[in-house]
C-alpha positions as CSV (number, residue, x, y, z in Angstrom):
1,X,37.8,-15.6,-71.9
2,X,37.7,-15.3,-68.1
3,X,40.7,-17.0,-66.1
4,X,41.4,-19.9,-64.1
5,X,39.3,-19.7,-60.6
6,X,37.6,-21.5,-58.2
7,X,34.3,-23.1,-58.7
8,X,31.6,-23.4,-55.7
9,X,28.5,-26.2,-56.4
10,X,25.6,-25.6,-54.8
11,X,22.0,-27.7,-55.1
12,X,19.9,-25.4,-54.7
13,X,18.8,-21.0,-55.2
14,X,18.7,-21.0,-51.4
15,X,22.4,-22.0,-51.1
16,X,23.0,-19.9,-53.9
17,X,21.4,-17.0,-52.3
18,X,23.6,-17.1,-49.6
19,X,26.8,-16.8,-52.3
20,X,25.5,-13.7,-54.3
21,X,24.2,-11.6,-50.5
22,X,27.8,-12.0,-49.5
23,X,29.3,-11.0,-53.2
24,X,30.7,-7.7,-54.3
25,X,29.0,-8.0,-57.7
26,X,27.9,-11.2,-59.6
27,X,27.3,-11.9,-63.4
28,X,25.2,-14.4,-64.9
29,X,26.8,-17.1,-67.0
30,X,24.9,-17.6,-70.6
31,X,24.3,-21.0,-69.7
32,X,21.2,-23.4,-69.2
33,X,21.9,-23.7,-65.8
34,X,21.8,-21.2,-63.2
35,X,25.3,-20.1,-63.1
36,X,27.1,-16.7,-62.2
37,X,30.9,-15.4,-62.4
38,X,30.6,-13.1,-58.8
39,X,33.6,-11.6,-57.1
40,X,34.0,-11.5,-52.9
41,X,36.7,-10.3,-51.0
42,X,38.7,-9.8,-53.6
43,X,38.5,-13.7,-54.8
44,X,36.5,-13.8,-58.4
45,X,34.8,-17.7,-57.9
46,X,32.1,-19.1,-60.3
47,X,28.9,-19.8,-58.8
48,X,26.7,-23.1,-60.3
49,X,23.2,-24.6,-58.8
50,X,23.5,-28.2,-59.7
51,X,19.9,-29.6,-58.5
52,X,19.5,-31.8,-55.7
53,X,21.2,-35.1,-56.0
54,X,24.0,-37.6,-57.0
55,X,23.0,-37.3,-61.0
56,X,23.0,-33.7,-61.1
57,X,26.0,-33.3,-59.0
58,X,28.3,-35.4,-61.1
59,X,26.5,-33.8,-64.0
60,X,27.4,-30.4,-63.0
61,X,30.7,-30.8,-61.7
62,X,31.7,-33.0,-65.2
63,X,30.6,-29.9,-66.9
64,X,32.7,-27.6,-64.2
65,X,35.5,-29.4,-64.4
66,X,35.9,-29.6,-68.4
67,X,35.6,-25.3,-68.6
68,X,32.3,-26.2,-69.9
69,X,30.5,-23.3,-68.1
70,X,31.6,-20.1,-69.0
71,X,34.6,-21.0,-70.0
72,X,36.0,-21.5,-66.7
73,X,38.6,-23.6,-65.7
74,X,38.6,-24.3,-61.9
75,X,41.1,-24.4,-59.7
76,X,39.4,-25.8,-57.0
77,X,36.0,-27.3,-56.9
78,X,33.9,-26.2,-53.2
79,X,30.9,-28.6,-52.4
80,X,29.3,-26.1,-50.4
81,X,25.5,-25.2,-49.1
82,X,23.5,-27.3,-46.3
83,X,24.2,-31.0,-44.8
84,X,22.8,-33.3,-41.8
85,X,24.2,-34.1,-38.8
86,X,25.2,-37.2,-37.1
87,X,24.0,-37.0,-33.3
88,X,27.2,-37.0,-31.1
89,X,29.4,-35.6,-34.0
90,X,27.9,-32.4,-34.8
91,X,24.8,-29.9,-34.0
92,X,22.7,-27.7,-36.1
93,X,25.0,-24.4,-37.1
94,X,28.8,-26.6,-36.8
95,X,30.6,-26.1,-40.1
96,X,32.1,-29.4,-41.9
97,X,34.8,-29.9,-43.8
98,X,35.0,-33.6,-44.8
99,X,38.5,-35.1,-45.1
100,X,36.5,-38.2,-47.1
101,X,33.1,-38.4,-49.1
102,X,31.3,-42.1,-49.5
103,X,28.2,-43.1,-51.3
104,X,26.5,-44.7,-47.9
105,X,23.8,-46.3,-50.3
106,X,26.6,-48.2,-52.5
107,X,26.5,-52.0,-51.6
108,X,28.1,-54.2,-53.6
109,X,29.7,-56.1,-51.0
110,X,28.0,-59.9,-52.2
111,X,30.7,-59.4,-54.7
112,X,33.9,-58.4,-52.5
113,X,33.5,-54.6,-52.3
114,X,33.7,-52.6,-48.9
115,X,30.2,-51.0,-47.9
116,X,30.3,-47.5,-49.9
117,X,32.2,-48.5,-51.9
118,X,31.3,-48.6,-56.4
119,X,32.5,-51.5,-57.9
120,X,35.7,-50.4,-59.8
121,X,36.1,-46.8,-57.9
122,X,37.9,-46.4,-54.2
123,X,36.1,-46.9,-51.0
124,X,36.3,-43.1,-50.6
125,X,37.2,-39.8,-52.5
126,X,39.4,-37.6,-50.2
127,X,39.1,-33.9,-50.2
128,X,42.3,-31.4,-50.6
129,X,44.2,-32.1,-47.2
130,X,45.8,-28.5,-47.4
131,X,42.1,-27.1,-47.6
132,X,40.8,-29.4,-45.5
133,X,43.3,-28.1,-43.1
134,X,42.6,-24.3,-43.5
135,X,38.8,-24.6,-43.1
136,X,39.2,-27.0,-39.9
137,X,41.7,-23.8,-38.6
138,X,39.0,-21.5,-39.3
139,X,36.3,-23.3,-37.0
140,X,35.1,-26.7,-39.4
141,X,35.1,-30.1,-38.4
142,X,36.9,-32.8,-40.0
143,X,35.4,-36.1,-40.4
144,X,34.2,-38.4,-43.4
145,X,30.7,-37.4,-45.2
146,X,28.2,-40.2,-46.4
147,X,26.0,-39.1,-49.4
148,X,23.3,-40.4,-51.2
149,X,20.0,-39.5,-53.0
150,X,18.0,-39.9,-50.0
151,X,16.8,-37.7,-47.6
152,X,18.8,-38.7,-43.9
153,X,16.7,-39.7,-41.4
154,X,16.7,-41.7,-37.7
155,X,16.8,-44.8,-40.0
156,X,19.5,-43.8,-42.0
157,X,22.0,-42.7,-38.9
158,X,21.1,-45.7,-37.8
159,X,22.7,-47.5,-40.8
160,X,26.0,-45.0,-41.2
161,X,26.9,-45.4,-38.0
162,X,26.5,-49.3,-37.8
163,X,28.8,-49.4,-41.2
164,X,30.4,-46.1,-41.7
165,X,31.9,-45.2,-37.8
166,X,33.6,-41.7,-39.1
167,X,31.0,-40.7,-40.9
168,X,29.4,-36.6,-38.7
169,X,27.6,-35.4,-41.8
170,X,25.8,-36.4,-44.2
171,X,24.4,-34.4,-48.0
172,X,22.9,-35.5,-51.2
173,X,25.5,-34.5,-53.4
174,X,29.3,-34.1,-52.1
175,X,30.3,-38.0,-53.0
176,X,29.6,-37.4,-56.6
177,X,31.3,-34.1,-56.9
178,X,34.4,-35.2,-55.3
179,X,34.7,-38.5,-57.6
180,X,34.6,-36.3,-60.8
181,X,37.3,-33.7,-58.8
182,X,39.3,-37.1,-58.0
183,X,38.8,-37.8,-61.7
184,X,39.5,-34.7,-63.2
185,X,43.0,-33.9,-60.8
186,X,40.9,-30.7,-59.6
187,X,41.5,-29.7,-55.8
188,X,38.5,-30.6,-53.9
189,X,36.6,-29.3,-50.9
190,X,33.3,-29.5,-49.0
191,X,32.3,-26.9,-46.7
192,X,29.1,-27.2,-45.5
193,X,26.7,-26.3,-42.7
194,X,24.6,-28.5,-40.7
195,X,21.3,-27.6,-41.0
196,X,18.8,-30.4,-39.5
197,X,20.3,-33.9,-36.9
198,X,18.4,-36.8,-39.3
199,X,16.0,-37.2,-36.5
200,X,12.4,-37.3,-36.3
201,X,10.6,-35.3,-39.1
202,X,14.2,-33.6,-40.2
203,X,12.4,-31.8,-42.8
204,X,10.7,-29.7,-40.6
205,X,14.0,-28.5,-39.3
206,X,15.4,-28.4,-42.6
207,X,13.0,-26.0,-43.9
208,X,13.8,-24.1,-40.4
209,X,17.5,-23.7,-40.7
210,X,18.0,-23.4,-44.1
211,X,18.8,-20.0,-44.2
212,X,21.0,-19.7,-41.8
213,X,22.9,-22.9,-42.7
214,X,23.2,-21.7,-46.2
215,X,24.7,-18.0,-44.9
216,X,27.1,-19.7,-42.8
217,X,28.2,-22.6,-45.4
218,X,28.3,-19.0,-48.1
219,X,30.6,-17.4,-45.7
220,X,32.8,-19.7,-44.4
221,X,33.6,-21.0,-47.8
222,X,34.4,-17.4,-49.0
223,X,36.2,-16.3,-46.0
224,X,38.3,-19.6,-47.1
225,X,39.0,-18.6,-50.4
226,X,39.9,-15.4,-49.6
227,X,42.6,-17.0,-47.6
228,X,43.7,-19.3,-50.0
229,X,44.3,-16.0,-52.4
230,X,46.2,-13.9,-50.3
231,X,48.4,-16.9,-49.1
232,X,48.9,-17.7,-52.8
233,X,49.4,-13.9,-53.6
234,X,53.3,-13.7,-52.1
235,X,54.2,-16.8,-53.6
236,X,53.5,-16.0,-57.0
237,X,55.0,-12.4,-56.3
């Protein structure tokens, strides 16, 4: 039975890709998902592609954060991979490290809840201040992060910024994965890399940056564990 470590979510084999380049050696998990135990810098993490979305997110980090997959239990949960930008907050390469994640599509304010906001659940789930912290000192930015299963486009900015002001970034995925870590008690970080502004055709320069976005987003987020480790390492000795 493998031991307590930290669990990075990804959407999709191209994020993933990024993960196992950057990996010492990686193991796949005998699971129905694509799923891997891999070890970096010292720092053994499990790996999981979710599929692109709210549903799979919450799905996949449900199943994370009961030691579901592989047996592991997490001690952190990284929303990692590719996100849009909001012109005037960000540009195509910036790291993010959200202090808050929001559904931007959630609306149920005709019956006295905030834009974002699902009835019974908080406006906003917020990530692990003390990781928030480390990956803003290693070159992030901090801000909130809308997500939604839509695709961001000029429309959409539009609409975060009229309701959502702090909202740089914006993913399909990260709001659902940090309600289930807010659920669950688990630490909870994302640490992504813009990849296209929500302008124009985005998916053109999606398809163009994706690479690179996932490599950077891949090795930020195991530089940061690596830190967490060794700062963790004196304390327990």
């Amino acid at each position: 039975m493998p031991g307590p470590m930290p669990a990075v979510l990804v959407a999709m084999a191209e994020e993933a890709q990024g993960f196992l380049d950057l990996s010492d050696s990686s193991e796949r998990v005998d699971f129905a998902d694509e799923a891997y135990v891999a070890h970096a810098q010292g720092v053994e993490y499990l790996l999981l592609v979710t599929g692109i979305g709210m549903v799979s997110a919450a799905r996949a980090a449900t199943l994370v954060s009961h030691g579901v997959i592989g047996g592991v239990r997490p001690t952190a949960i990284v929303s990692a991979g590719t996100c849009g930008g909001i012109p005037g907050h960000v540009n195509v390469g910036d790291l993010v490290a959200p202090c808050c994640s929001l559904d931007w599509s959630a609306d149920s304010t005709s019956i006295g809840y905030e834009y974002g906001q699902v009835p019974g659940h908080a406006e906003f789930h917020e990530s692990d201040e003390a990781l928030v912290d480390l990956a803003v000192e290693m070159g992030a930015k901090k801000g909130y992060l809308a997500s939604a299963n839509a695709f961001a486009v000029a429309e959409t900015v539009d609409l975060i910024r009229e309701r959502f002001p702090k909202v740089i970034a914006t993913d399909m995925e990260s709001a659902a994965v940090s309600q289930v870590a807010a659920a669950t008690g688990i630490p909870f970080l994302s640490l992504r890399c813009v990849s296209d502004m929500c302008q124009g055709d985005g998916g053109v320069e999606f398809d163009e940056h994706l690479d690179d976005a996932a490599a950077r987003s891949a090795k930020a987020t195991l530089d940061l564990l690596a830190r967490v480790a060794s700062e963790a390492a004196p304390a327990a000795g």
